[in-house]
PDB file as gemmi writes it, atoms N, CA and C in Angstrom:
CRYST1    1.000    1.000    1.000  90.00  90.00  90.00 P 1                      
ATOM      1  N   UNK A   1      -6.892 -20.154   8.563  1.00  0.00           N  
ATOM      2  CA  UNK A   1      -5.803 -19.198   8.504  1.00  0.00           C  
ATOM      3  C   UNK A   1      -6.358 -17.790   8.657  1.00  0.00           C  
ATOM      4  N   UNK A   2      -5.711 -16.756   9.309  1.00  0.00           N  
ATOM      5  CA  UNK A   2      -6.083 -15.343   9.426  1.00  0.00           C  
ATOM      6  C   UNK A   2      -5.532 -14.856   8.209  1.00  0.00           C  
ATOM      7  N   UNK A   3      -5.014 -15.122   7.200  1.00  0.00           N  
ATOM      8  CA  UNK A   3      -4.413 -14.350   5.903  1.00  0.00           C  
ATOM      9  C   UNK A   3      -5.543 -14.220   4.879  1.00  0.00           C  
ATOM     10  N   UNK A   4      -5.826 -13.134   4.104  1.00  0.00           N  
ATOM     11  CA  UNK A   4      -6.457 -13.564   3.043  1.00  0.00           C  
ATOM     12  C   UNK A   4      -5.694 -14.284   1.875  1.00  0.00           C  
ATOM     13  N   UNK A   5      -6.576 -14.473   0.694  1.00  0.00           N  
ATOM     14  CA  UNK A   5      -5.609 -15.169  -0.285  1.00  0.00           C  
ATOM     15  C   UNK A   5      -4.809 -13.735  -0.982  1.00  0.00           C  
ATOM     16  N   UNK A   6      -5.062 -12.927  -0.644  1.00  0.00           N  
ATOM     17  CA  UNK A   6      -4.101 -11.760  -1.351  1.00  0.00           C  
ATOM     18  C   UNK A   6      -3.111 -11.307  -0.279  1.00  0.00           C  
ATOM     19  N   UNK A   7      -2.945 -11.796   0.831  1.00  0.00           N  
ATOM     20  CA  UNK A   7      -1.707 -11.752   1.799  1.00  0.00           C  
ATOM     21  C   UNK A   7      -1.081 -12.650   1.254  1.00  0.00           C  
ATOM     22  N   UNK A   8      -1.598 -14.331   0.969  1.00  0.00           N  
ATOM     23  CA  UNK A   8      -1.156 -15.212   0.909  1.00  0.00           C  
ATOM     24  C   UNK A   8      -0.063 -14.871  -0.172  1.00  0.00           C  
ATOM     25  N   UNK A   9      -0.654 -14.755  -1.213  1.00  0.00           N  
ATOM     26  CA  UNK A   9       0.123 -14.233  -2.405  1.00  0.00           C  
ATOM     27  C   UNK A   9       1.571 -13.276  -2.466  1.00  0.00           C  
ATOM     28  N   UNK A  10       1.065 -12.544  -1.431  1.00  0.00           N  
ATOM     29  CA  UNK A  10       2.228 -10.941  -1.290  1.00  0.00           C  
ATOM     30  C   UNK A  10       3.123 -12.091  -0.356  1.00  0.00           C  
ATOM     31  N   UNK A  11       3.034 -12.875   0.804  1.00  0.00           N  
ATOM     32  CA  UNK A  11       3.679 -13.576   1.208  1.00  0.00           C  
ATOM     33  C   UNK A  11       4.680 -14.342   0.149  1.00  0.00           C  
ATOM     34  N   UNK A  12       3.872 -15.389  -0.818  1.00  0.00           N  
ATOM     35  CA  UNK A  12       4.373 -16.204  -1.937  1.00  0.00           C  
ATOM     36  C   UNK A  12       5.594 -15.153  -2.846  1.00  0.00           C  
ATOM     37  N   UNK A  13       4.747 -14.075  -2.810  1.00  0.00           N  
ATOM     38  CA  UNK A  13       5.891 -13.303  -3.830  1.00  0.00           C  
ATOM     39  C   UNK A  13       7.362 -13.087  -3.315  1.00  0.00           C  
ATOM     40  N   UNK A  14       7.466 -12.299  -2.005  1.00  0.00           N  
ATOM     41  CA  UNK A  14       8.654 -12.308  -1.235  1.00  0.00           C  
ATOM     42  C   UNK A  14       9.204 -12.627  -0.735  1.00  0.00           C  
ATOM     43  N   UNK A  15       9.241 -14.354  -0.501  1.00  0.00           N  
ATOM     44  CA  UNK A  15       9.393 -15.746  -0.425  1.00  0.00           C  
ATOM     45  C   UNK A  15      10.161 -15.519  -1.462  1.00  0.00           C  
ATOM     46  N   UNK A  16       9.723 -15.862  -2.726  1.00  0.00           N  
ATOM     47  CA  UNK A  16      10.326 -16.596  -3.522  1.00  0.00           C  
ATOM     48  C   UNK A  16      11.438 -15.180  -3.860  1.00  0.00           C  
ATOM     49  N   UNK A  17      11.310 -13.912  -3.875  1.00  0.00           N  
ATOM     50  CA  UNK A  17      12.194 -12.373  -4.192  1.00  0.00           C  
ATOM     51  C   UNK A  17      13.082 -12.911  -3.298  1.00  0.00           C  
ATOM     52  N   UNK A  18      13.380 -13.063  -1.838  1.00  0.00           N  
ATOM     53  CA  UNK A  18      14.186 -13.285  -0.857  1.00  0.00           C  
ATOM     54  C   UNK A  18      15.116 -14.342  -1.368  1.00  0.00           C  
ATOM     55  N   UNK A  19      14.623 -15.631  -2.413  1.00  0.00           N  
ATOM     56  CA  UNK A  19      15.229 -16.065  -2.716  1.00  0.00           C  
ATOM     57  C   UNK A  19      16.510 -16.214  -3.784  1.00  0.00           C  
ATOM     58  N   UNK A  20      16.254 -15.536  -4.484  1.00  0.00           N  
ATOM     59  CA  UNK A  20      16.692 -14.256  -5.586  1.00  0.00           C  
ATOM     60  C   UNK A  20      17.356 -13.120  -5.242  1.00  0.00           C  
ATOM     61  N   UNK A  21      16.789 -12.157  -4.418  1.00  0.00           N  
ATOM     62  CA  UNK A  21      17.617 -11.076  -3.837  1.00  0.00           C  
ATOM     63  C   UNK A  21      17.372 -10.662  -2.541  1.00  0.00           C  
ATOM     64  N   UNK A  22      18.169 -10.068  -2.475  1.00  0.00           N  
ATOM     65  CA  UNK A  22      17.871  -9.472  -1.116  1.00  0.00           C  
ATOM     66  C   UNK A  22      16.525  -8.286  -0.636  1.00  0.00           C  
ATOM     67  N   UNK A  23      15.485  -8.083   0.338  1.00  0.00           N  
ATOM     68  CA  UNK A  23      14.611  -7.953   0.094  1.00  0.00           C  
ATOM     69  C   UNK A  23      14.773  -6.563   0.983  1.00  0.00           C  
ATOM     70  N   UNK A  24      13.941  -5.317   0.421  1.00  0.00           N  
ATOM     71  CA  UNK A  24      14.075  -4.097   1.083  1.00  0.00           C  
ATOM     72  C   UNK A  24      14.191  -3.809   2.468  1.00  0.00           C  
ATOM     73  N   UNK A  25      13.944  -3.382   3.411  1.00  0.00           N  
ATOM     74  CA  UNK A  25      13.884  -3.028   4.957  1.00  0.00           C  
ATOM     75  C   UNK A  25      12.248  -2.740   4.825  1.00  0.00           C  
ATOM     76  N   UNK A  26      11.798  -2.296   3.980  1.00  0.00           N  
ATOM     77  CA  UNK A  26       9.983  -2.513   3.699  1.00  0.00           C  
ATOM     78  C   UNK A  26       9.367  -3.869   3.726  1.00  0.00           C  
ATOM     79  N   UNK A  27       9.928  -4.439   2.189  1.00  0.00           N  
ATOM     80  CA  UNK A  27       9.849  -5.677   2.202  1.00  0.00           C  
ATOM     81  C   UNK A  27       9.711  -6.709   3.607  1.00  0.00           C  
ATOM     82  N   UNK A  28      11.058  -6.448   4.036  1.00  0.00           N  
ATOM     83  CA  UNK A  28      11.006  -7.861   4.956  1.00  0.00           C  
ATOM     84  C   UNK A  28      10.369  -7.210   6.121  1.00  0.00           C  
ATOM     85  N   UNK A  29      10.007  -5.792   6.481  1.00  0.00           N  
ATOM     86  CA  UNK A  29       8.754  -5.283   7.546  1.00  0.00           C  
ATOM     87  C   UNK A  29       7.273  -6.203   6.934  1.00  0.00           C  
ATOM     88  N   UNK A  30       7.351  -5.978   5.938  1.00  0.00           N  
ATOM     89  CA  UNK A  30       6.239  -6.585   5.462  1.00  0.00           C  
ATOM     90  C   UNK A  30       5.930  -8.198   5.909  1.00  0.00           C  
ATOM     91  N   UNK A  31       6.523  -8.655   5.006  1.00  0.00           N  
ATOM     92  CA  UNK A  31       6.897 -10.221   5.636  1.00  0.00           C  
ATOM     93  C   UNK A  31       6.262 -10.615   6.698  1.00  0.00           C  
ATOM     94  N   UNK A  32       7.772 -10.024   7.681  1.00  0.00           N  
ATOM     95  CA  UNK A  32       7.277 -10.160   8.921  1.00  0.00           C  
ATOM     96  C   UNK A  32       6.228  -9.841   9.446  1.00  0.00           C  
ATOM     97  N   UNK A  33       5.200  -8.795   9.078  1.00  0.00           N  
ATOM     98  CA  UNK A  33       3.957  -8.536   9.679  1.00  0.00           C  
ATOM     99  C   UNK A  33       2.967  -9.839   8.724  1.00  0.00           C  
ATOM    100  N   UNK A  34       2.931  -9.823   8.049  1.00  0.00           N  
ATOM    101  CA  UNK A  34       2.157 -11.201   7.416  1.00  0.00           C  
ATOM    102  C   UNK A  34       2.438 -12.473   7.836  1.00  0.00           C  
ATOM    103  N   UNK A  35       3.637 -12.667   8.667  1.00  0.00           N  
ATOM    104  CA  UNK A  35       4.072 -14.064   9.040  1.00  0.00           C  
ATOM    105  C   UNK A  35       3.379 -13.850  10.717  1.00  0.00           C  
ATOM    106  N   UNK A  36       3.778 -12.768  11.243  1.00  0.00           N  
ATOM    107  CA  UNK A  36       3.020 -12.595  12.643  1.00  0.00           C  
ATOM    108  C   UNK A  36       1.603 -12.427  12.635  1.00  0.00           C  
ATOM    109  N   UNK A  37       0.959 -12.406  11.624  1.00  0.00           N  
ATOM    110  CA  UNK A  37      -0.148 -12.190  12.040  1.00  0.00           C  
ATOM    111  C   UNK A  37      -0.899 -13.620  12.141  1.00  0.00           C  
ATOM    112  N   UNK A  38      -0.173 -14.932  11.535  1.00  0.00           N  
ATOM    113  CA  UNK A  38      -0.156 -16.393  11.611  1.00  0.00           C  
ATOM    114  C   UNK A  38      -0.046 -16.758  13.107  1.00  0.00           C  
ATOM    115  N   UNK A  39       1.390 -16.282  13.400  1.00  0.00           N  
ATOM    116  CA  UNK A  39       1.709 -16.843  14.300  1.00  0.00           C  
ATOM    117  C   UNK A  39       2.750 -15.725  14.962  1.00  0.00           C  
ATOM    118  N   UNK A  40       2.073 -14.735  16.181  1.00  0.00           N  
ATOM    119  CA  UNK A  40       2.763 -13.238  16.759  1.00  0.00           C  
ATOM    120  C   UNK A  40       3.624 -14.022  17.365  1.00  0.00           C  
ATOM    121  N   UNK A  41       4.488 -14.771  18.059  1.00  0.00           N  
ATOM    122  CA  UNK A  41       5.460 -15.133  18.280  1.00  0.00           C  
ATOM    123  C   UNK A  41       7.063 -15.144  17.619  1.00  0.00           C  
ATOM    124  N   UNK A  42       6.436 -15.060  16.170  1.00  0.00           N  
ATOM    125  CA  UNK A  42       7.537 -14.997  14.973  1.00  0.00           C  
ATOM    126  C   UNK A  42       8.332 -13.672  14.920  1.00  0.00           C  
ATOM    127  N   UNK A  43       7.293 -12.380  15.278  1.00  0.00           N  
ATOM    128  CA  UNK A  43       7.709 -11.028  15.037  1.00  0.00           C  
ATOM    129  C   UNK A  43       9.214 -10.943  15.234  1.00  0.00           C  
ATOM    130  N   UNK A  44       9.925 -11.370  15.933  1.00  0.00           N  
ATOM    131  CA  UNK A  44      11.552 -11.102  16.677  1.00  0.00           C  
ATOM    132  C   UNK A  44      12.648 -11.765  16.116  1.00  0.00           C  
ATOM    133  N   UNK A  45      12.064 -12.996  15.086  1.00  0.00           N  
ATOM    134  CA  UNK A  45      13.007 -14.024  14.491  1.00  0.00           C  
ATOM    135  C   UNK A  45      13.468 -13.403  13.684  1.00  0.00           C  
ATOM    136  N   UNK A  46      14.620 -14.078  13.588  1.00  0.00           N  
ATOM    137  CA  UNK A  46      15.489 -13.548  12.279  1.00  0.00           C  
ATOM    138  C   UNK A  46      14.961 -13.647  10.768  1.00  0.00           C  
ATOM    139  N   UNK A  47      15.681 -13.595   9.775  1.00  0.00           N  
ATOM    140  CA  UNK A  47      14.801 -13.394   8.978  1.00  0.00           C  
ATOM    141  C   UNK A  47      15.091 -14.699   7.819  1.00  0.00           C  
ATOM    142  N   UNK A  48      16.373 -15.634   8.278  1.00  0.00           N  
ATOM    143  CA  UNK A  48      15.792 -17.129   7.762  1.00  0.00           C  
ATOM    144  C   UNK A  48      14.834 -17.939   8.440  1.00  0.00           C  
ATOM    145  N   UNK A  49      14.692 -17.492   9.658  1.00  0.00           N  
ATOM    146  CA  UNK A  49      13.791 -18.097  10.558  1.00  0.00           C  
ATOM    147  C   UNK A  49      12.342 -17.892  10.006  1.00  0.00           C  
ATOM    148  N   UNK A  50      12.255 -16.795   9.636  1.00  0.00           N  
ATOM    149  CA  UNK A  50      10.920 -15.988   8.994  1.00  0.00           C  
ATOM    150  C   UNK A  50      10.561 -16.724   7.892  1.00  0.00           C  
ATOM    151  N   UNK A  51      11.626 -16.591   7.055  1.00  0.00           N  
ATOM    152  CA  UNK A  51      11.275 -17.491   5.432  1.00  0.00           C  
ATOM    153  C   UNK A  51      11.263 -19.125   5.444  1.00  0.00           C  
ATOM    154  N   UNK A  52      11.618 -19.514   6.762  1.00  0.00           N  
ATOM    155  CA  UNK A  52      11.004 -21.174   6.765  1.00  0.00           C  
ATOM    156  C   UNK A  52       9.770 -21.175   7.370  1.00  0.00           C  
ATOM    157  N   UNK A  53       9.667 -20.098   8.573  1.00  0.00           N  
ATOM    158  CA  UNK A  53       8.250 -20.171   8.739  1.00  0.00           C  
ATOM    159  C   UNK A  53       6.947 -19.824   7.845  1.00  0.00           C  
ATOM    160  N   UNK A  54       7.568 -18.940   6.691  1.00  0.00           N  
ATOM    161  CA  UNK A  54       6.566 -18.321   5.923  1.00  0.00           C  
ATOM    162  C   UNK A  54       6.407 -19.703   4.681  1.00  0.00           C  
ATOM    163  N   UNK A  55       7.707 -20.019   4.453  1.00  0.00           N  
ATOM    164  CA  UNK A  55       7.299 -21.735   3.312  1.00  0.00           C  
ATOM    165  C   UNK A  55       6.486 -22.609   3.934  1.00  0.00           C  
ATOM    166  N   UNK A  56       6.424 -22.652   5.214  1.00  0.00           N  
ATOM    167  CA  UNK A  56       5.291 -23.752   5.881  1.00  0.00           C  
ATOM    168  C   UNK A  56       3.981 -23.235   6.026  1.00  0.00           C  
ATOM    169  N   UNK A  57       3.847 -22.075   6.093  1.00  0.00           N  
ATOM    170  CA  UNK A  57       2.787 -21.494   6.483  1.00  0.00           C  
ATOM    171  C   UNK A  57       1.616 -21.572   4.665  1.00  0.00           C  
ATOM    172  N   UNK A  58       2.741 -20.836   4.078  1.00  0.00           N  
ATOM    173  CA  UNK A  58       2.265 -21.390   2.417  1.00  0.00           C  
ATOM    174  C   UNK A  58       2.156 -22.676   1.964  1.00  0.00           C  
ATOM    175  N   UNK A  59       2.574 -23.296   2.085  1.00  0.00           N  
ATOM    176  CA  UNK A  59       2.633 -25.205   1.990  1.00  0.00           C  
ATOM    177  C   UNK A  59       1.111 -25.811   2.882  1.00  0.00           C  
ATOM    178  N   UNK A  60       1.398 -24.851   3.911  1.00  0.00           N  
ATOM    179  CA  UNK A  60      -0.235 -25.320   4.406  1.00  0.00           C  
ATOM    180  C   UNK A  60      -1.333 -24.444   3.699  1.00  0.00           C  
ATOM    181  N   UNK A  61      -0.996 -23.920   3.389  1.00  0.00           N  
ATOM    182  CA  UNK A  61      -2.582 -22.920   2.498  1.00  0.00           C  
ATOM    183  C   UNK A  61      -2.860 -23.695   1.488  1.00  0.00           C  
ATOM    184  N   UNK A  62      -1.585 -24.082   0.663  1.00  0.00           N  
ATOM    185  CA  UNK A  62      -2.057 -25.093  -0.642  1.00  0.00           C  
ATOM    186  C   UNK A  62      -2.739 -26.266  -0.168  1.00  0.00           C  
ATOM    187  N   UNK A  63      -2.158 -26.716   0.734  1.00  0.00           N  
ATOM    188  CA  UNK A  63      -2.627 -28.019   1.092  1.00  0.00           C  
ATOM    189  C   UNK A  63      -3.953 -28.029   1.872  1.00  0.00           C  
ATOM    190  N   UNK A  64      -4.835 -26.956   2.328  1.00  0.00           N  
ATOM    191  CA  UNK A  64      -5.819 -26.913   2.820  1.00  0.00           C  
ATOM    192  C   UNK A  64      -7.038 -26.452   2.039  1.00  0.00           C  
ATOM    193  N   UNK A  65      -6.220 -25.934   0.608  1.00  0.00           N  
ATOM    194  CA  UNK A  65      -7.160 -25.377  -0.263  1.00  0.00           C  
ATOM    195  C   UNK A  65      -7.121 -26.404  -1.190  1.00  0.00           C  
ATOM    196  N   UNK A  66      -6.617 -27.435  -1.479  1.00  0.00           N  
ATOM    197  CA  UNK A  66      -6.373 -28.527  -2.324  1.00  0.00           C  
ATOM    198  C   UNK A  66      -7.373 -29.080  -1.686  1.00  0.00           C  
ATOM    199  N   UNK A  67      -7.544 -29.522  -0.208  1.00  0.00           N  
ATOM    200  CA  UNK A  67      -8.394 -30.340   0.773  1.00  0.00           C  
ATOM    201  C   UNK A  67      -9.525 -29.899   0.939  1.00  0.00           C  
ATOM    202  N   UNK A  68      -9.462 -28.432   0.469  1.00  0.00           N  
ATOM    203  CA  UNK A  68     -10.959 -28.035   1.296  1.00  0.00           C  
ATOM    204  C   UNK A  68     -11.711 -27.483  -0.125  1.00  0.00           C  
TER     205      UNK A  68                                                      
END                                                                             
């Protein structure tokens, strides 16, 4: 993964805020630059599109750090 584990985290956090509330015009700039930097194709998606890509993207960090 190109994230560190302290992206990973700021990712995890506003994930789960998004889920809860609605997330600033910072916030979800943010996001989105942490989800593109996975995968730059994402930059343009909407922003449920963003938060399923960002739960998979986290689901694989656990699961590679569980593995590895």
């Amino acid at each position: 993964m190109n994230l560190t584990t302290q992206e990973v985290e700021k990712m995890e956090y506003l994930l789960g805020k998004s889920r809860l509330n609605h997330l600033t015009n910072k916030e979800e700039y943010t996001l989105r630059d942490l989800i593109a930097k996975e995968n730059p194709s994402a930059k343009d998606n909407s922003l449920d599109e963003l938060i399923k890509l960002g739960l998979i993207l986290v689901g694989f960090y656990i699961l590679s750090k569980a593995l590895g």
